[in-house]
C-alpha positions as CSV (number, residue, x, y, z in Angstrom):
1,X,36.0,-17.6,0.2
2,X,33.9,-14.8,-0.8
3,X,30.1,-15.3,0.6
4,X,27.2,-13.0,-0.4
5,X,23.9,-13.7,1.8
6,X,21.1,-11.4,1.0
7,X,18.0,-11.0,3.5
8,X,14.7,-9.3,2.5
9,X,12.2,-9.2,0.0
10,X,8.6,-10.6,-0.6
11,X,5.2,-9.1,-1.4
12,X,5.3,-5.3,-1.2
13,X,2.3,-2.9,-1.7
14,X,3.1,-0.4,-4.9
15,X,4.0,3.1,-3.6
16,X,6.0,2.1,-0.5
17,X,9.5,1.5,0.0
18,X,11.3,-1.7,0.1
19,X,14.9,-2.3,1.7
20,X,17.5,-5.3,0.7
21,X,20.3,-6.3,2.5
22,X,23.0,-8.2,1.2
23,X,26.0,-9.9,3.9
24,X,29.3,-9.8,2.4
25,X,32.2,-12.0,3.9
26,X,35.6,-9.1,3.6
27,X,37.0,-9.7,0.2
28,X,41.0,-9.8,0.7
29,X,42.0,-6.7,-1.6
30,X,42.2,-3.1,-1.7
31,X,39.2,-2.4,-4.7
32,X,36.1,-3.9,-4.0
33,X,33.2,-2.9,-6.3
34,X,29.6,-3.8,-4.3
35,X,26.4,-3.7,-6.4
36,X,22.8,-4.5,-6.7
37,X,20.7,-6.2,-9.8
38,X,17.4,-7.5,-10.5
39,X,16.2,-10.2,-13.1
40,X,13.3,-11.4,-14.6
41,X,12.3,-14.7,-15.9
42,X,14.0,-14.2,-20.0
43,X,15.6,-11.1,-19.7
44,X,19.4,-10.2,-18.7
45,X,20.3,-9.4,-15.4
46,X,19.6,-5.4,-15.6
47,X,22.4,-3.6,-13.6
48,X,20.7,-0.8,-11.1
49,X,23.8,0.6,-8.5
50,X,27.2,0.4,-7.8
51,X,29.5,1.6,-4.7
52,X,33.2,1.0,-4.7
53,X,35.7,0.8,-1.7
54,X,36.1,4.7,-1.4
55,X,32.6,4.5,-1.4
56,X,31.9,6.3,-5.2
57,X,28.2,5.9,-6.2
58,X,27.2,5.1,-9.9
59,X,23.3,4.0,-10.7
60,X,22.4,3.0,-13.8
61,X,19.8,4.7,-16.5
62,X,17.3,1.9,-15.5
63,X,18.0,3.0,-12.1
64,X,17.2,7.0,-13.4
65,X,20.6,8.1,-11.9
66,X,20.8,9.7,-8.5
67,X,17.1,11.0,-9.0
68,X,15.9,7.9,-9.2
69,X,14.2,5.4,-6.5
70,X,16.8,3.6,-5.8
71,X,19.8,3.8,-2.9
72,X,22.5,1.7,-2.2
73,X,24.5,2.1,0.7
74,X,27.0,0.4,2.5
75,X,28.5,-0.1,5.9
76,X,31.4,-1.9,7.8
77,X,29.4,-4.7,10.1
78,X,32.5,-6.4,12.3
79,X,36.1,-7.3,11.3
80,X,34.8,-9.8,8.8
81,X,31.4,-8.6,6.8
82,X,30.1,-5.6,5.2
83,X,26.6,-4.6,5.2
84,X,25.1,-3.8,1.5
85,X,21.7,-2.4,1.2
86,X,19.1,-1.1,-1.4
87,X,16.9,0.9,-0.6
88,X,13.8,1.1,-3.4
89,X,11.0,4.0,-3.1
90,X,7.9,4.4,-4.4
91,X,7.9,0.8,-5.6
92,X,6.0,0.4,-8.8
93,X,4.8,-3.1,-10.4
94,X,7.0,-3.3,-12.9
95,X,10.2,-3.2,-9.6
96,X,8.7,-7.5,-10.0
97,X,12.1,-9.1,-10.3
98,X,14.4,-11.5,-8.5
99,X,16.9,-9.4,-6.6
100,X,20.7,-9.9,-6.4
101,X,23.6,-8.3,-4.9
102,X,27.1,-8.7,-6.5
103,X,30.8,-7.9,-5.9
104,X,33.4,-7.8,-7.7
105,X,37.8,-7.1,-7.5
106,X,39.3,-4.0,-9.0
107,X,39.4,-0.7,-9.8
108,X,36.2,-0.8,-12.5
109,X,33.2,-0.1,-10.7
110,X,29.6,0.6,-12.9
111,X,26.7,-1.7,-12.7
112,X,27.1,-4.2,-15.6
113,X,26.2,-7.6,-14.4
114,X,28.6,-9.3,-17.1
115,X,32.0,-7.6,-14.9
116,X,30.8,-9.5,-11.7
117,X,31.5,-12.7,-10.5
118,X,30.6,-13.2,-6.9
119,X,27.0,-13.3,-6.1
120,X,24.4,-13.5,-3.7
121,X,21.3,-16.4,-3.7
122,X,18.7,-13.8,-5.0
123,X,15.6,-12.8,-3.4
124,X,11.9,-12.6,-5.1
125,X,10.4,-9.5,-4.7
126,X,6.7,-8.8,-5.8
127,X,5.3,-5.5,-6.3
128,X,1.0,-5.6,-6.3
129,X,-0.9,-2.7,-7.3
């Protein structure tokens, strides 16, 4: 059973940088797409980064592409879990959202919420100016 446990989060002062991390149990399969989302109260889960088994990269417009704010990263942590982490910069008020990390099986690997299926509980994060 795939299990997604994500750690960090909270109140963060605008302009500094915030790290999530996201637990994922080894999914049994070759192509493993990894990826981070946020979501606000009425709006669509808005897809920010992607990294797939070979460890390919793909943010999302939202995200402003590899000039952007946000990192993802991710690394092996034991025989059974991988490490997943976002890393945000500069945070900015409007970086207020609920945070989740996803994963997905296959070769397709961008960060469009609707592909996923396995996900992580979420965690608040709040940006003040």
């Amino acid at each position: 059973q795939v299990h997604l446990v994500q750690s960090g989060g909270g109140s963060v002062q605008a302009g500094t940088s915030l790290t999530l991390s996201c637990a994922v149990s080894k999914i049994p399969a070759d192509t493993v797409c990894l990826g981070w989302f946020r979501q606000t109260p009425g709006k669509r889960r808005e897809g920010l980064a992607t990294i797939d088994h070979d460890g390919d990269i793909k943010y999302s417009d939202s995200a402003n592409g590899r000039a952007g704010r946000f990192t993802i990263s991710q690394a092996d942590a034991g025989n059974t879990l991988s490490l997943l982490t976002l890393q945000v910069d500069n945070v900015k008020p409007e970086d207020t959202s609920r945070y989740f990390c996803g994963a997905r099986v296959g070769l397709w690997c961008r960060p469009d919420a609707e592909k996923f299926i396995y996900w992580g509980q979420g965690a608040q994060v709040n940006i003040s100016s």
